[in-house]
C-alpha positions in Angstrom: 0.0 0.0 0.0 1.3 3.4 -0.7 0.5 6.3 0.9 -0.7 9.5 -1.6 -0.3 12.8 0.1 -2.4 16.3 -0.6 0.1 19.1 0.3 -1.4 22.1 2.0 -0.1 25.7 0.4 2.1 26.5 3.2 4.6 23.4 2.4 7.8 24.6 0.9 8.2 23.3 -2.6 11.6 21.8 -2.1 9.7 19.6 0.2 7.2 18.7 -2.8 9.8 18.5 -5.1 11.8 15.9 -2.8 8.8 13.2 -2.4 8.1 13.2 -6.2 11.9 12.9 -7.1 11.2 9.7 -4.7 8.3 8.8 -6.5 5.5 9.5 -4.2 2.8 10.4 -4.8 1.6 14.4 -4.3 -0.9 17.0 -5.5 -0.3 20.2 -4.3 -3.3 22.6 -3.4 -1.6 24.9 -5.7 -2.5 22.2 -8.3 -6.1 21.5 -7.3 -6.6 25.3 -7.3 -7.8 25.0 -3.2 -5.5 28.1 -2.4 -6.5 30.8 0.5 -9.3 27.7 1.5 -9.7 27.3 5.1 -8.0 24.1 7.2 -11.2 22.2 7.6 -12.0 22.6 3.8 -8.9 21.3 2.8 -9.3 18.8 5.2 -12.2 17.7 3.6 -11.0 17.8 0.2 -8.1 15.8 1.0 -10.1 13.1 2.2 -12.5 13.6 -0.9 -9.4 12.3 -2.6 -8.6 9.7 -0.3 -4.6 11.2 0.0 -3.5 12.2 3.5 -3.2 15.7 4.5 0.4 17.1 4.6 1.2 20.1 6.6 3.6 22.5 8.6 0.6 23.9 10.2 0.0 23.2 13.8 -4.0 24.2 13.0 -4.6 21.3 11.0 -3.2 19.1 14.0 -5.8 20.5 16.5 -8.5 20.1 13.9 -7.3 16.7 13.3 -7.5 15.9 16.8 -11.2 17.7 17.2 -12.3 15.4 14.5 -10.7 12.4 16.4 -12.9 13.7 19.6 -16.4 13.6 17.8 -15.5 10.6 16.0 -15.6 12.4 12.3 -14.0 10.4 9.6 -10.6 11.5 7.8 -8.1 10.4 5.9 -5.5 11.5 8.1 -3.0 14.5 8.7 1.2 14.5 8.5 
């Protein structure tokens, strides 16, 4: 199983660039024109696509965790 990963607009490039000269697998939200959406949006549409959520921002963590508490599915947040 391989992991696909949806990386939020705040991720530097280079780190972007890095997992795809690895070959895994990333769409940017720069790519799926979801720029200047809020975290629980993004959240959402990462799930949509069934990719986990990377991100540098502590807010998607503590809405991770709130969706944890009320039991609300996700795909999951890096």
């Amino acid at each position: 199983m391989t992991i696909a990963f949806y990386m939020d607009e705040n991720v530097h490039r280079g780190v972007t660039d890095g997992l795809r000269i690895r070959g895994v697998d990333v769409l940017t939200a720069q790519e799926d024109r979801r720029t200047s959406f809020r975290g629980p949006i993004i959240l959402d549409r990462a799930t949509e696509l069934e990719r986990v959520l990377f991100s540098q921002d502590d807010d998607f963590l503590a809405e991770a965790n709130r969706r944890q508490q009320e039991k609300i599915n996700f795909s999951g947040v890096v």
